[in-house]
N, C-alpha and C positions, 0 to 999 in steps of 0.2 A: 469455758469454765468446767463441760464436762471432764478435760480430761487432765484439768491445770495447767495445760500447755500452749494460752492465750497468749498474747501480744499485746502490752500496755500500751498507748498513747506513747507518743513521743512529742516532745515541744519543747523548742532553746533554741536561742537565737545568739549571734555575734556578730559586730562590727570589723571592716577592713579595709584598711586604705594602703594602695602598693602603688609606685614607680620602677619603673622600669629603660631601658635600654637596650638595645645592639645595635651595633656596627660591624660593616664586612670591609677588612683593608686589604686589598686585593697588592702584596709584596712585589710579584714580579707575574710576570704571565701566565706563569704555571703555578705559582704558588697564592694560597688566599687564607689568612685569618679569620676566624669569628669571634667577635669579643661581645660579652654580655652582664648587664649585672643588673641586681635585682632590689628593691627592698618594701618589704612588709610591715605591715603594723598593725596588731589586733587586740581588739577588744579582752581578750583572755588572756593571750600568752606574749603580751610584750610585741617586741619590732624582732629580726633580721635579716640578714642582707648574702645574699648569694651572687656567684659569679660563674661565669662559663668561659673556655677558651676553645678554640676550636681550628686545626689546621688541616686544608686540604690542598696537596699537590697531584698536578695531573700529568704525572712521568711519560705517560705517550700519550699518542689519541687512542689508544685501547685502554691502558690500564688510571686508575687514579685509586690516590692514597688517602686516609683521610683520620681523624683522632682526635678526640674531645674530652676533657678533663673537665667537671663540672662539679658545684655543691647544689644541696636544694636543699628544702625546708615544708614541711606538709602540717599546715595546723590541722586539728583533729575535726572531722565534718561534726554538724550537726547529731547524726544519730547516734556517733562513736561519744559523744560529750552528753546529750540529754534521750538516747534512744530508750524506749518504755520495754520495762524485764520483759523477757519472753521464757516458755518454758522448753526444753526439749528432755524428750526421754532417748538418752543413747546408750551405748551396748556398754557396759562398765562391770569389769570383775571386784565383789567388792572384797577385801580383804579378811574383813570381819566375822562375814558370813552373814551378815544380816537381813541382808538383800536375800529374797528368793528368785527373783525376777532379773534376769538381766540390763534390761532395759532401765537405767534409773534416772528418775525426773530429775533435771540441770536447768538451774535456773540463769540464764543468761543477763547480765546486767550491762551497762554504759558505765561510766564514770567522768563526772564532771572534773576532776583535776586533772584528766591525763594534760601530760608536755607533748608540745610540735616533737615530730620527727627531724631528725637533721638527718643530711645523705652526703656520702662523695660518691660520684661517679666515672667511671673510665671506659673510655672504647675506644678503637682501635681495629681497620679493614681495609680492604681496598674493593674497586669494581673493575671487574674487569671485561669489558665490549671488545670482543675479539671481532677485527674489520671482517675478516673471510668467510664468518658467521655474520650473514645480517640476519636482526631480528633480535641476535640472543645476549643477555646480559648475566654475568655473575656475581655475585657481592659474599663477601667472608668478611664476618665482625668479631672479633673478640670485646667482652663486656664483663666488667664487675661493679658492683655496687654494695655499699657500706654504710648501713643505715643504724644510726645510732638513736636509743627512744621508741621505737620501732612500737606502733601499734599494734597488739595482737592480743590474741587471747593463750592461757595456759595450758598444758595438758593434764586433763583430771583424772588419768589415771595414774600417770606421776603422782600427783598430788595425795589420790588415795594411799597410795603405794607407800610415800613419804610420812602422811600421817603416819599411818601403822605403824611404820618402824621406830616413832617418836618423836617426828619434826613437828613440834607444836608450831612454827610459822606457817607452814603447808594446813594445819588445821585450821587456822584462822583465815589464809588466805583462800581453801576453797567450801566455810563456814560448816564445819565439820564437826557434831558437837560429841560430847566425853561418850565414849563406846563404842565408836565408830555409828553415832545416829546421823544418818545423811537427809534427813525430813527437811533440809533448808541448804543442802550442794548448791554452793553457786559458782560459775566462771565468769570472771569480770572478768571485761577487756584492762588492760594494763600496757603498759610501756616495759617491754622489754629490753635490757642491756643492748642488746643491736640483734641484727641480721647480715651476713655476708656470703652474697652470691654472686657465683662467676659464671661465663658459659661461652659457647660460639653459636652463633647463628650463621646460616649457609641460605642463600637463596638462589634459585634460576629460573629464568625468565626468559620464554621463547616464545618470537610470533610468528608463523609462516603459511604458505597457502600451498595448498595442498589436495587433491580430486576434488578442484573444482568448492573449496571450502575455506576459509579463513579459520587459522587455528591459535590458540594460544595454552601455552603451557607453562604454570606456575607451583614453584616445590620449593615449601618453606622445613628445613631442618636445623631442632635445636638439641646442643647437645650441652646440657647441664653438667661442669663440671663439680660444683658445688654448692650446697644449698646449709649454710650454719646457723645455729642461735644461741645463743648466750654458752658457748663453748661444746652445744651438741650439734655433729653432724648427722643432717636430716636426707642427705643425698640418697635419691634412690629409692624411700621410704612413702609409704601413706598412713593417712589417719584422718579421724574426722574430724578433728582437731585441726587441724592442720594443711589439709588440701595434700595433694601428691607431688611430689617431686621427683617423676620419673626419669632416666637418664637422656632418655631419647624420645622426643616428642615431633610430630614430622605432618605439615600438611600438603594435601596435592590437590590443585584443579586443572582441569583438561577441560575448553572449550570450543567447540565446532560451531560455527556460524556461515549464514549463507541471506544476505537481503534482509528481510523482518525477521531471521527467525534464528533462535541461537538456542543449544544442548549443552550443559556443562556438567561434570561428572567430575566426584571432589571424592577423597575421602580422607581420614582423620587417625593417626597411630598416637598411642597413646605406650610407651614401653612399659614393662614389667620393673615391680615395686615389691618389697616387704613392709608389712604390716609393721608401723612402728611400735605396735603394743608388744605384740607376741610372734615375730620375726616371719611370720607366715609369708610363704612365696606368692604374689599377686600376677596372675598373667597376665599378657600384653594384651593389648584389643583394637580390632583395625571398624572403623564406621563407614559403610558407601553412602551417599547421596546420589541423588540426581535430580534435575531440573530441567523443564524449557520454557523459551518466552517466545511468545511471539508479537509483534507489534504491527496494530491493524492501521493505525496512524502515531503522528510524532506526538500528539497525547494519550490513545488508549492505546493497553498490553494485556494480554494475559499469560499469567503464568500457571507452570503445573508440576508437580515434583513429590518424592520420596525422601525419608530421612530416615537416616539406617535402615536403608533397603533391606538387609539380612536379618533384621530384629536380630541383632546382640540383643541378649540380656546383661543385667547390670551385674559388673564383675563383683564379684562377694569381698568382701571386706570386713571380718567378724568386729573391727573395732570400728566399723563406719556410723557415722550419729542418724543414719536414714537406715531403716529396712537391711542394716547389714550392707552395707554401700558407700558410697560417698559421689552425695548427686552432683556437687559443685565440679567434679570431676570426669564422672562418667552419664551418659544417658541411660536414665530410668523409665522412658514414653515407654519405648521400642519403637517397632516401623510405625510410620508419621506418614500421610498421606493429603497434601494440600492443592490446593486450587484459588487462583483468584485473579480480579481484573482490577487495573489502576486504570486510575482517570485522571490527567493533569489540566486546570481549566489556566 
């Protein structure tokens, strides 16, 4: 209460009844279908019905093909339909001048009429197990998805921006009253026109033994070729608004094991973004971890580890809705330093 930027109560409930299906028709030896379909029915948003196709052939014993065309349908959860306003103060230039303060209180709301999301989905890769390499495996996916209804929230600085220039819709829809008085800004979640995003994922995957050690090496790379919503592309951009959509985002773990006892060392990239408020260049930022466990019996372990061993600090973000940041994004601890024992009975 002190600071108006409580969290009301949340409470709604709704009804669901689905069936469902699949089946695998395996064509010829090498080739195999997946056929799926789906249907819904709920209490708020009506019935429908989804379907999935899915074909994999396995061209050699090393390489295999594989490609799924699918619809889906996501009713809206609980918190998104009855979540209790929350307040946030985020970084906002007001246009008016009214504001002294950067930081302007944003009242966060739910909305019980939002509609189901509807989605088509596409992918499309292959794996490929090269025999003369044991151990090691590769996969390349191409993926897009196209979500129409799309739950999300607005961009309030748009919206500021929009008022001003005289979009009475923009003032009503982020409650903006005559003079630019922003005493009651709110961003409700809403269903936006769609969302359409594409990308490739890259994976590899190596196990081998090596002085006397069992190793495994796993490197997840994604390369975002595009991130749109209701006709703006967001590719490459952050906001707090909005989360990041960096072009290149890329995980690694390397672990060494030896009997009860195993060392894994990961770390985390995160590529370089512009500010979608005010085109600001965002640098990239890499995170170390490290871990070991060791297991005294097949029910107790203990573990011990670091997280962002370098203490990164949190990269600056002037339109981020945290401290100039954006937590959902980046780590704001810094280095993290834990300990503990499991006990399985």
């Amino acid at each position: 209460e002190g600071t108006a930027a409580q969290q009301d109560p949340t409470d709604g409930s709704f009804d669901v009844f689905s069936v469902y299906q699949e089946v695998s028709v395996p064509f010829t030896d090498k080739l195999t279908g997946e056929f799926a379909l789906r249907y819904d029915d709920y209490s708020t948003f009506g019935s429908a019905a989804t379907w999935k196709v899915g074909l994999t052939y396995e061209a050699t014993g090393d390489l295999m093909l594989r490609t799924v065309a699918a619809t889906g349908f996501r009713a809206p959860s609980v918190s998104e339909l009855y979540g209790g306003n929350s307040g946030s103060y985020d970084y906002l230039d007001d246009p008016w001048g009214n504001e002294q303060d950067p930081q302007i209180l944003v009242n966060y709301t739910s909305d019980e009429d939002l509609d189901a999301e509807t989605s088509e989905s596409f992918t499309a890769g292959l794996v490929y197990s090269p025999s003369y390499i044991d151990g090691m495996s590769l996969t390349l996916d191409w993926w897009r998805f196209k979500i129409d209804d799309a739950i999300a929230r607005l961009d309030v600085q748009a919206g500021l921006n929009n008022c001003y220039a005289g979009d009475t819709s923009a003032c009503e829809t982020f409650n903006i009253g005559s003079n630019g008085d922003l005493s009651n800004l709110t961003n409700p979640l809403t269903n936006v026109g769609y969302q359409d995003t594409s990308g490739v994922d890259f994976n590899l995957a190596y196990t081998f033994e090596g002085l006397g050690l069992d190793w495994k090496i796993n490197n997840d790379l994604t390369y975002l070729i595009k991130f749109e919503q209701d006709g703006v592309d967001y590719t490459g951009t952050i906001g707090g608004m909005y989360g990041g959509y960096a072009e290149y985002k890329n995980n690694f773990n390397l672990t060494a094991s030896r009997g009860d006892w195993s060392v894994m060392y990961s770390n985390r990239y995160i590529g370089e973004m512009n500010d979608v408020n005010n085109g600001d260049d965002i640098e990239s930022v890499l995170y170390h971890n490290i871990s070991g466990v060791y297991h005294f019996t097949d029910g107790l372990s203990a573990n011990i580890g670091v997280k962002n061993l370098t203490n990164e600090e949190p990269v600056m973000v002037s339109s981020g809705n945290e401290a100039g940041t954006v937590p959902e994004v980046y780590d704001t601890l810094g280095r993290q330093i834990y300990a503990g024992i499991s006990m399985k009975f």
